[in-house]
N, C-alpha and C positions, 0 to 999 in steps of 0.2 A: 309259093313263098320264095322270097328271093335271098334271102340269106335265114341259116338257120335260126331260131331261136333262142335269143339268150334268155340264160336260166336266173333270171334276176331275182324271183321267189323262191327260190331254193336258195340262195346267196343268204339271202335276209333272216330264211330262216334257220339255217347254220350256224350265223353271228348269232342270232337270238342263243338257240340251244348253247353256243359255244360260249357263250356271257353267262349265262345259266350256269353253267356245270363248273366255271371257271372264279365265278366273283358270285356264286350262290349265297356265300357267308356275309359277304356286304349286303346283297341285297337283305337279306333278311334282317341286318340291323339297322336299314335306313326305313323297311317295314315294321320293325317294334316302336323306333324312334316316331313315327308318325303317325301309329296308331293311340302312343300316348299323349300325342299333339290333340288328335282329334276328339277322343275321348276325354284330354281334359278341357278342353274346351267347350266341348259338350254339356258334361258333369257341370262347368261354371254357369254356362247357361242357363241351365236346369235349374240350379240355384236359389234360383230367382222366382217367387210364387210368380204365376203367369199377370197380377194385376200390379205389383209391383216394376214387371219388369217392362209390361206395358206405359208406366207412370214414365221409367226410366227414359224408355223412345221416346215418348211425346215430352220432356223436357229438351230429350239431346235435338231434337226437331224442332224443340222452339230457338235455341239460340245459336242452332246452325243454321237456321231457316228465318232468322234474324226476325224474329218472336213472329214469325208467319203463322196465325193462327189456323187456317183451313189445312196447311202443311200439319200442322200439329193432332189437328182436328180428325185428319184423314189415315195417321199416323196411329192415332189410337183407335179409332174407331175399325180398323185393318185388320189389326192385330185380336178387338176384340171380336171378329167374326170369325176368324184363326181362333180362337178359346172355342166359339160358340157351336164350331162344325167338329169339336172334339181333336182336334189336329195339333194340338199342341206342341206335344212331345215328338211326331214327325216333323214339325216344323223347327224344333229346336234342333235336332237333327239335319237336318237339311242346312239352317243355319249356320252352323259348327263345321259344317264338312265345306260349305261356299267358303266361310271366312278363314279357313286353313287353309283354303290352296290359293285365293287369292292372294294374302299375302307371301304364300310363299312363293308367290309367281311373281308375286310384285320384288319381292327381294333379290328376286333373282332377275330380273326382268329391268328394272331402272338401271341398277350400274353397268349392265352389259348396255342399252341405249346410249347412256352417256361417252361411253369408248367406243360405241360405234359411230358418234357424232364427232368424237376429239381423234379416229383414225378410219381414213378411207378405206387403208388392205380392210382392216376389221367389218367396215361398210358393205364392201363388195362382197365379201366370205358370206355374211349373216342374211345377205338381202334374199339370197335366192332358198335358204334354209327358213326363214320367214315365210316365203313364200309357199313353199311346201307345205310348212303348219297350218296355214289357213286355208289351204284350196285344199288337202287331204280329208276325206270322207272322217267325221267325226265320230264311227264308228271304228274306224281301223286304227285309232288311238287305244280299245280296251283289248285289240288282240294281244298287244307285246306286255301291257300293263298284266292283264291276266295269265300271262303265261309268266313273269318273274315275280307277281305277288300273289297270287291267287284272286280267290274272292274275298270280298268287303269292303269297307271304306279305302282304303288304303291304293290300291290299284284304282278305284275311281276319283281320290283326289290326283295320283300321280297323273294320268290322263288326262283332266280337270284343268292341272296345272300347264300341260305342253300343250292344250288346248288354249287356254285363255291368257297365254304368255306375250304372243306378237303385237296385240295392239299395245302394252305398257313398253317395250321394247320399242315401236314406231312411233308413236307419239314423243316417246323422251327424247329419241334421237330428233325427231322436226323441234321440237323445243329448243333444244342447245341449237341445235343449228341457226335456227334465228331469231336467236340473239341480235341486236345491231352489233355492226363490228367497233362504232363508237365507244359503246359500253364496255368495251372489249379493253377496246386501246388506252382510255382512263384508267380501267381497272389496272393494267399493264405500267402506265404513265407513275400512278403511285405506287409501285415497286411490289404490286400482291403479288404472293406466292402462288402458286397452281391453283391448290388446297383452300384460299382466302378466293379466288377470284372465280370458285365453282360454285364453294356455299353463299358467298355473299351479293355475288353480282350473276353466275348464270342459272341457278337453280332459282334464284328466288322469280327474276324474269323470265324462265322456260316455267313456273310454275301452273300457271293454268292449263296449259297444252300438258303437261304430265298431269294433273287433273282429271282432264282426262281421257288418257289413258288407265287410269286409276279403275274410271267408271268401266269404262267399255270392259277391262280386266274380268270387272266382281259380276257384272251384266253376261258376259262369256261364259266365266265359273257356274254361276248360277242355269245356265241353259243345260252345260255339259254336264251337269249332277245327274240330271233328270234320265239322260242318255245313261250313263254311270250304273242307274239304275241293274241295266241289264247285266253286269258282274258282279250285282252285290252290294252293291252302296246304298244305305238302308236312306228312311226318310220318305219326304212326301214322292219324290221319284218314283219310288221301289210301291208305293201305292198307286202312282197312276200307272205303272206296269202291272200291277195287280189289276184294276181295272180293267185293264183290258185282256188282260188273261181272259178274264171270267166274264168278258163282256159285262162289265155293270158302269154302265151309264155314269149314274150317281154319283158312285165312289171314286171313279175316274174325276170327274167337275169338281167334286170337291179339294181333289189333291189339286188338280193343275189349278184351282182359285186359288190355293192357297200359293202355291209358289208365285202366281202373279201379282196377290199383294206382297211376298217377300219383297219380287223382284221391283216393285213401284217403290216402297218405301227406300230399300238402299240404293235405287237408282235417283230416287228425290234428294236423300240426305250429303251422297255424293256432289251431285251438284251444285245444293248450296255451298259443300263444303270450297267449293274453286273459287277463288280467286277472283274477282272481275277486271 
């Protein structure tokens, strides 16, 4: 070896411990705070007898899907084989914990895209930290999650989240970016203000390319629950890792069926949702 080894895991894990012992108290309040996110969105969920809430998809599919009937058809029928393998309640589960982190990735995820399209330093700093997120083993996302929240949902949405955050970040940012610069220079020519010429003239034209991003986001989430699993995060995940514990076949195909109609239905419903 020609120069020593730098101790770059030991570094890392230092900051970890030293964040731990130091903002312990925060953490555990952005840990209660999003444990009630999840659980009550969950509880909403649940709410809902399972044929009611199936009626509910297959309406929101028909006129997102701009009264597509096989979309609707496919939508309910999904769902009710989701009843029919007993999976309900991990489905709803599973549900609740995708739709909390991707929003909350998405909220956090669009206005940083936007500032990274209206300033280059900001461009340059974020590309290579993007870069990171996505080529980093999606496993080595629940080491730091489980070491500052423990087990549960909670660590596997925050994971969840820094997992499925770059494509809504890179899509929005290619979105503003092209823009034409005509629309630009009109917007400008009639005296809009920042604030008028983002809502009204670059968001609504970056809208499909944030789109999606949108999809790819909740498509992301939805992969990394599964993974999630292995810290705790309950749901059909936490059953196909049960499967495979105990080796059974069965119980394994029926979880991972289930999340793949999850993931067909909101990967359909998104798409109709964009823009053409």
């Amino acid at each position: 070896m020609i120069l020593p080894k730098i101790p770059i895991g030991n570094y890392v894990e230092s900051s970890v411990y030293w964040i731990e012992l130091h903002f312990g108290w925060f953490l555990d309040f952005i840990s209660d705070f999003l444990d009630i996110v999840i659980t009550g969105l969950k509880d909403f969920l649940m709410f809902f007898p399972p044929l009611v809430f199936m009626l509910l998809f297959a309406a929101l599919a028909y006129f997102t899907g701009k009264k597509n009937l096989k979309l609707v058809a496919g939508t309910f029928a999904g769902l009710l084989l989701i009843e029919n393998m007993e999976l309900w309640d991990l489905s709803m589960e599973t549900l609740a914990l995708v739709l909390s982190s991707a929003i909350l990735a998405l909220i956090i995820g669009i206005p940083v895209g936007i500032l990274s399209a209206k300033s280059e330093v900001l461009n340059h700093i974020i590309r290579p930290v993007l870069d990171l997120m996505q080529t980093m083993p999606s496993f080595v996302y629940l080491i730091p999650a489980l070491i500052f929240f423990g087990l549960g949902n909670v660590p596997g949405m925050i994971a969840t989240v820094v997992f499925a955050m770059p494509p809504a970040i890179r899509l929005t940012d290619l979105g503003v970016r092209q823009i034409p610069k005509e629309l630009v220079e009109v917007a400008d020519a009639f005296g809009s203000t920042p604030w008028q010429k983002l809502v009204k003239v670059e968001l609504p034209v970056a809208l499909p390319t944030i789109m999606a991003g949108v999809n790819q986001c909740i498509m992301l989430a939805l992969s990394m629950v599964v993974i999630a699993a292995m810290i705790g995060a309950r749901g059909l995940g936490y059953q196909v890792l049960f499967g495979i514990q105990r080796v059974d076949i069965g119980l394994g195909f029926e979880a991972g069926l289930g999340i793949v109609i999850i993931a067909v239905v909101l990967d359909r419903l998104t798409q109709h949702l964009s823009p053409r």
